[in-house]
N, C-alpha and C positions, 0 to 999 in steps of 0.2 A: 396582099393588096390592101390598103390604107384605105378605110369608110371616112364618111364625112366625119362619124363620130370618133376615128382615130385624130383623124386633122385636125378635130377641135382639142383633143384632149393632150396630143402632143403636136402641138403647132411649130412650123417652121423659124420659130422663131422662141427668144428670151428676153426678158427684161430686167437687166441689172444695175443696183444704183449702187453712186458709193453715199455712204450716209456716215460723217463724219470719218472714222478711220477705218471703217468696213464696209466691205463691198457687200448688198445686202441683196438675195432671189427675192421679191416678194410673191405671197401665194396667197389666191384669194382666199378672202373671209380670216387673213391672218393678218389685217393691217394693212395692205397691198393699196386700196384706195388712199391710205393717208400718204404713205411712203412714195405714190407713183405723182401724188399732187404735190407734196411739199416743195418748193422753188429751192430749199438748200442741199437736197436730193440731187446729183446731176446723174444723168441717163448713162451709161457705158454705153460705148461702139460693141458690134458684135467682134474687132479684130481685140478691142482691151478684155474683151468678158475673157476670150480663147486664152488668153495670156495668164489670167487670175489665176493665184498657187492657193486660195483660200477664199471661198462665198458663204456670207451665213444666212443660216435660213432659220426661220422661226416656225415654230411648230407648236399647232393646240390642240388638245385635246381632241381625238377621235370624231366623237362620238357625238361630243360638243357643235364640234366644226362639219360634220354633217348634216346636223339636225337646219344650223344654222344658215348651212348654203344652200338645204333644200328649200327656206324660206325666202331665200333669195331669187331663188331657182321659178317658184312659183308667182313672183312679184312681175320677174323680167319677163315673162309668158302669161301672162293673167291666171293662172290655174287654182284651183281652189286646194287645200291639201290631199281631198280624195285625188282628184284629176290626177296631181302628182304622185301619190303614192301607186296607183294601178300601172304608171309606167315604168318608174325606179324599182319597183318590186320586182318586176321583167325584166330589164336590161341593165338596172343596178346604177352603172356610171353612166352616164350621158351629157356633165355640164361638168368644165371646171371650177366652178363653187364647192361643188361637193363631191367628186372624185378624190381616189385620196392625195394625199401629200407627197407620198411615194413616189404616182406619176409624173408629178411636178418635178423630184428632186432626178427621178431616170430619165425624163426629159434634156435637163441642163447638164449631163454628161455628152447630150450632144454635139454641144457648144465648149463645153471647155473639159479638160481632164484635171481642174482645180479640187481640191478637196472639201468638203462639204464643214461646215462647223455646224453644231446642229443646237439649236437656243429653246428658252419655252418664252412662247407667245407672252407671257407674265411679264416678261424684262425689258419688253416695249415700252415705252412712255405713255403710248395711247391706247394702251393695252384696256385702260380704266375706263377710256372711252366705248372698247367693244362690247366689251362688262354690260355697261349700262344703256347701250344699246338692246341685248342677250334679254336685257330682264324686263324691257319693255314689248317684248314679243312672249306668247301666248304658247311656250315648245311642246305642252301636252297635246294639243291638238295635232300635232307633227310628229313627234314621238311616238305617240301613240299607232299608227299606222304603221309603222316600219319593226316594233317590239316582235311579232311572232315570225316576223321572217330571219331566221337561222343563217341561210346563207350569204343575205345580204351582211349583218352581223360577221359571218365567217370575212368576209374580203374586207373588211374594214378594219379587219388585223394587221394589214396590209400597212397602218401606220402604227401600228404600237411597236414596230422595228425600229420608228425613230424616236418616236413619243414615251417607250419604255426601257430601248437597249442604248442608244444613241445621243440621249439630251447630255445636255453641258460636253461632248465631245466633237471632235475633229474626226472625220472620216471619207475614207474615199467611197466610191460608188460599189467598188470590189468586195470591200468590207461591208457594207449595207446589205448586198445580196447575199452574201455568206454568212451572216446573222441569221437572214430571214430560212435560207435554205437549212441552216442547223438547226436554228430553236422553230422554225413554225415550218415544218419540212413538208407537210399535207399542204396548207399554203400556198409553199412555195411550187410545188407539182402540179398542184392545181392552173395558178396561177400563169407559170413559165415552162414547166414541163412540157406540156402539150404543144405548144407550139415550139417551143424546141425541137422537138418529136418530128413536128409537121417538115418544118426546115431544112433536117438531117436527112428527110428520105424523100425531099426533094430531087430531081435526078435535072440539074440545071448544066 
């Protein structure tokens, strides 16, 4: 059964633009605001996304794009970063800001069986722009709250599948998970296992 915080994290829904000669996922904190405003950006139909043999999606750094969406995170909610850290310590994902990237990208297999091209957030034009956004915010005060927890760190591995096996490649969704299941196997059991588990011995 689907929580709200499922709903929100994989919503009924996608938004693909074509941007010049590429059809582009955008995902927050990666540029998404620029790319979903820009007027030379036009919106895909959900029948054109279905159809797409190639989406690329830009990806930053972990760890980076955590920190950064949990500042976001606490903007769009008034929260101070204690406020926020005592809940994402508990429940870890709860906002797409700062869920990882992964979700976004198993999400958009729902929409289309197109294969993934996977870019670093670097090779954006406005990339310079996030930059110097990043450095006008204060991340030790935010960092700092999240460093002793191990497990939240552990799930946040969860994108170095695209951020370290993945960049500059083409890939389908198939190969993304069997990356993760190979080289981050605990991860991945953690992660999917379980409810795989739960699924199988379902008696439907």
């Amino acid at each position: 059964m689907f929580t709200i915080i499922d709903r929100m994290l994989f919503p009924d829904f996608v938004k693909v633009v074509k941007a010049n000669d590429k059809f582009v996922y955008p995902i927050f904190k990666n540029g998404s605001t620029t790319m979903l405003k820009d007027n030379s950006f036009t919106l895909l139909t959900p029948s054109e996304v279905q159809d797409l043999e190639i989406v690329d999606v830009y990806i930053r750094e972990p760890y980076e794009r955590f920190v950064s969406g949990v500042m976001t995170y606490c903007n769009e909610y008034d929260l101070n970063c204690e406020q926020a850290a005592k809940i994402i310590n508990r429940v870890y994902f709860i906002d797409n800001h700062f869920c990882p990237q992964l979700f976004w990208v198993l999400n958009l297999k729902r929409f289309t069986n197109a294969k993934i091209r996977i870019n670093n957030i670097s090779d954006l034009p406005e990339s310079k722009n996030i930059s110097l956004r990043n450095k006008n915010n204060d991340y030790s005060n935010v960092s700092a709250l999240f460093d002793k927890n191990s497990d939240l760190k552990f799930y946040l591995e969860l994108d170095c599948v695209l951020y370290e096996n993945c960049m500059n490649k083409t890939v389908s969704i198939e190969e993304i998970l069997h990356i993760l299941q190979t080289n981050y196997t605990d991860l991945y059991n953690q992660t999917f296992g379980y409810t795989k588990e739960i699924v199988t011995n379902l008696d439907i």
